[in-house]
C-alpha positions as CSV (number, residue, x, y, z in Angstrom):
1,X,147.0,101.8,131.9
2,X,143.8,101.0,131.1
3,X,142.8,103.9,128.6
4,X,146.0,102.4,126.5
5,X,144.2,99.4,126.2
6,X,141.3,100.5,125.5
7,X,142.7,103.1,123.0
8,X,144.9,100.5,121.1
9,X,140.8,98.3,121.0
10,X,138.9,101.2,120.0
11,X,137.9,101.3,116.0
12,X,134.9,100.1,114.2
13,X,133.6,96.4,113.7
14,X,133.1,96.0,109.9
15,X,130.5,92.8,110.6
16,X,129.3,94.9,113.2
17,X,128.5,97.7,110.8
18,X,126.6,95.5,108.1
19,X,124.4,94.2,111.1
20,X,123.8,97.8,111.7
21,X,123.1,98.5,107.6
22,X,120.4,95.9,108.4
23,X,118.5,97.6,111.0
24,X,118.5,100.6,109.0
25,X,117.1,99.0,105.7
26,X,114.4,97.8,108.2
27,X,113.9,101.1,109.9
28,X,110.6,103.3,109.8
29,X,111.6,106.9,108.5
30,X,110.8,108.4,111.6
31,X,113.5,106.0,113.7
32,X,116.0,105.8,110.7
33,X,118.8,108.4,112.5
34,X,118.2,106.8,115.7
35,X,118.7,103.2,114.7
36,X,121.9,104.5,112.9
37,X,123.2,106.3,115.4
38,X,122.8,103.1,118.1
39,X,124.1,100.7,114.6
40,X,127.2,103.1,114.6
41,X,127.4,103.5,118.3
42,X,127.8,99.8,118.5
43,X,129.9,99.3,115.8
44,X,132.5,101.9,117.0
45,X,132.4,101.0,120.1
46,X,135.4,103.0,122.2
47,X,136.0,105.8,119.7
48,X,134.6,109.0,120.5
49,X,132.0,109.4,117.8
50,X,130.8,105.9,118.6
51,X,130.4,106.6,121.9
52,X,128.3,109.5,121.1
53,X,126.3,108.0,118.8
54,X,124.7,105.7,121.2
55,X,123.5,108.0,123.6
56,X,121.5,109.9,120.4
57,X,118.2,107.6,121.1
58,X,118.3,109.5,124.9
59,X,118.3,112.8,123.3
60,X,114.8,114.7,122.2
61,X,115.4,116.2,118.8
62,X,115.7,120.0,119.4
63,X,119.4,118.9,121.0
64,X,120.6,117.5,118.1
65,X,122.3,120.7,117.0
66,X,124.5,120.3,120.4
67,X,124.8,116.4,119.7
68,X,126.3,117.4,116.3
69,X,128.4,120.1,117.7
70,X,129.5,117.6,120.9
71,X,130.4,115.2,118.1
72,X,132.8,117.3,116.3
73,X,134.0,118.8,119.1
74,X,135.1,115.0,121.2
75,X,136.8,114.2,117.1
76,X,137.6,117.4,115.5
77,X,140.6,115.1,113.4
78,X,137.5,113.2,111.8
79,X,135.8,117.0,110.9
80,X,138.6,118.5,109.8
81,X,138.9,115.2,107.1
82,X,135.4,115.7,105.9
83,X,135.6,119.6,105.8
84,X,139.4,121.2,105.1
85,X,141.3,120.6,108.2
86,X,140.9,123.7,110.3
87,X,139.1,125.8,107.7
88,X,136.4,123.0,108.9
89,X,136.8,124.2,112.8
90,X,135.6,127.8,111.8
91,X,133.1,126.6,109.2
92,X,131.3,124.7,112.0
93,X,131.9,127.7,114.0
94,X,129.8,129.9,112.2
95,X,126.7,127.5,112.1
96,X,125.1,128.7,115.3
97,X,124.7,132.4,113.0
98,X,122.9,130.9,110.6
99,X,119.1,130.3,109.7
100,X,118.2,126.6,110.3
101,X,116.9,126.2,107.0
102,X,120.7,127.6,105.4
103,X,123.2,124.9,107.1
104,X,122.7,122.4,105.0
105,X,123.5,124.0,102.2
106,X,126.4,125.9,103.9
107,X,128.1,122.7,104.8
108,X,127.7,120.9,101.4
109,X,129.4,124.2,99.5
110,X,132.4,125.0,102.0
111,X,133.4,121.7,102.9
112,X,132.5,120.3,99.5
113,X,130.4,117.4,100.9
114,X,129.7,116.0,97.3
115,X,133.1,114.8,97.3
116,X,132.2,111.3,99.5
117,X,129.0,110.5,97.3
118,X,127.2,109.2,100.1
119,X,124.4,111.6,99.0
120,X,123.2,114.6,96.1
121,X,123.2,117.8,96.8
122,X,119.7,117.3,96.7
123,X,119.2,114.7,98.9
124,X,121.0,116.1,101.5
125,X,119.2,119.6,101.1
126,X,115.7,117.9,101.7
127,X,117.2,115.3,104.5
128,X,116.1,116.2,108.1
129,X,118.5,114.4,110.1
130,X,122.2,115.2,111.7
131,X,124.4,117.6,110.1
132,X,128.0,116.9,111.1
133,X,128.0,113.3,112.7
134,X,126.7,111.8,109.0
135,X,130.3,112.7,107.4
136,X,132.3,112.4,110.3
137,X,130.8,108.7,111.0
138,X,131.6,108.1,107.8
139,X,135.2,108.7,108.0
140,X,135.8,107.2,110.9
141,X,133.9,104.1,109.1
142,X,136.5,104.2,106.5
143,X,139.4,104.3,108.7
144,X,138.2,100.7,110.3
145,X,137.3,99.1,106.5
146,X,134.0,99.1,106.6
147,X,132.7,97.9,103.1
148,X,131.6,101.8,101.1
149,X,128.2,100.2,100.7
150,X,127.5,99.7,104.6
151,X,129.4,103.2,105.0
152,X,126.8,104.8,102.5
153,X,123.8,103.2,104.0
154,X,124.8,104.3,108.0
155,X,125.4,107.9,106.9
156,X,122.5,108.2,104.8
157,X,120.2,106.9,107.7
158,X,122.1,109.6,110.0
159,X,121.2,112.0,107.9
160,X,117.6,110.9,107.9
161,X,118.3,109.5,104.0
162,X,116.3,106.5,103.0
163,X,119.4,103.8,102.4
């Protein structure tokens, strides 16, 4: 009975979100995913990617890659929005095979990232933060009404983006 409840609560706090957008203006680069992460993580409180996201600050960086994966894998419904329904599934997939320094631009050309205009091509080439939970959060984000300008500033701080 309870996970009804708590399913029928869970969604993301627009008010909540632009406190978040706050703490990420403020942030130092080197804390900007992390302050995200706990900004969307408390914003989203009760959805799978929000849960997620605030457990990112306990993680040490080398297990982002399986925080990302973890992510998509807990909401594939929000992954298969940002990257061609199931296409998306086996373009994640095939991450793992590729060189660190190719993912970025793997993602943005098959899932045709360019599309939300959180980010350029560029930006998000050169960005050093999460690779999956950026578009996904931002989704979800969407789905609750969260303004498009606290939207863009969360993702680009999860992708390690200046806002």
């Amino acid at each position: 009975m309870w996970m009804l409840v708590a399913a029928a609560v869970a969604g993301c706090d627009p008010k909540m979100a632009d406190r978040g957008v706050k703490a990420v203006k403020s942030a130092e680069a080197a804390m900007r995913v992390e302050i995200a992460a706990v900004s969307v993580g408390a914003s989203c409180r009760g959805t799978p990617l929000g849960e997620n996201a605030s457990q990112l600050g306990n993680l040490q960086p080398d297990m982002r890659p399986t925080f990302d994966l973890r992510t998509a894998a807990e909401s594939p419904e929000l992954w298969m929005e940002v990257c061609g329904g199931t296409a998306g599934i086996r373009i994640l997939a095939d991450l793992p095979s590729l060189p660190v320094e190719e993912r970025r631009a793997h993602l943005w050309s098959q899932c045709d990232l360019g599309r939300f205009d959180w980010m350029s091509e560029k930006e998000w080439l050169s960005a050093d933060g999460l690779l999956v939970t950026p578009f996904s959060a931002g989704v979800l984000l969407g789905q609750h009404e969260v303004k498009p300008a606290s939207t863009k500033v969360l993702v680009r701080g999860l992708a390690g983006l200046n806002p």
